[in-house]
C-alpha positions in Angstrom: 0.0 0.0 0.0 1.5 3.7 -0.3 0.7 4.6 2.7 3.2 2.1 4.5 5.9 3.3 2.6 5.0 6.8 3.0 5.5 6.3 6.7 8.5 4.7 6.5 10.4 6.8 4.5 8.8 10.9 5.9 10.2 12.3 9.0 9.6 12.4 12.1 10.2 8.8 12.5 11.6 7.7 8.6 12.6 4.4 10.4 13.2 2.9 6.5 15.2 6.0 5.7 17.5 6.3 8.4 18.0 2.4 8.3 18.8 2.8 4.5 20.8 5.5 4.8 22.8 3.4 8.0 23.6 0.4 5.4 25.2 2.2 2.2 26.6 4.8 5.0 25.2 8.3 4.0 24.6 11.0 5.9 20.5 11.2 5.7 21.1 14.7 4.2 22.4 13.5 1.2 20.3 10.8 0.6 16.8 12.6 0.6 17.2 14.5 -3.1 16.4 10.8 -4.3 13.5 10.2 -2.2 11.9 13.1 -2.8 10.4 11.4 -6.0 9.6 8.2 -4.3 7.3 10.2 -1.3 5.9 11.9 -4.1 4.7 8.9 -6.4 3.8 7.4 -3.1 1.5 10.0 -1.8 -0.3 10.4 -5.3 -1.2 6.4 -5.2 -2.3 7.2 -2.0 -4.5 10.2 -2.6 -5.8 8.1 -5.7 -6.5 5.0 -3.8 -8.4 7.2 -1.2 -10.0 9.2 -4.2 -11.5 6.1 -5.3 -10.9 2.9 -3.3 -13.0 1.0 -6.1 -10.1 1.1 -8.5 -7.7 -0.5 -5.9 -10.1 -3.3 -5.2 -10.7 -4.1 -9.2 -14.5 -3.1 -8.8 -14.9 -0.4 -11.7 
């Protein structure tokens, strides 16, 4: 769903992030240029599948 990966990866908590960031050894800052577009896609599929919650479930 997009809204679990939207919580894992936007602050405050971003416990997918910071653990990302931990294993290829980044400093968060540096890493969130990239993610930007990821949150993004994420939150329109979100907005979308609350928008219409027929189209997630195949019921058109």
């Amino acid at each position: 769903m997009p809204g679990d990966g939207l919580g894992l990866f936007a602050p405050p908590f971003s416990v997918g992030y910071d653990a990302a960031c931990a294993i290829i050894r980044i400093h968060p800052d540096e890493g969130m240029r990239p993610v930007v577009g990821y949150m993004v896609a994420l939150f329109v599929g979100l907005v979308i599948v609350a928008a219409m919650p027929w189209f997630s479930i195949g019921c058109l």
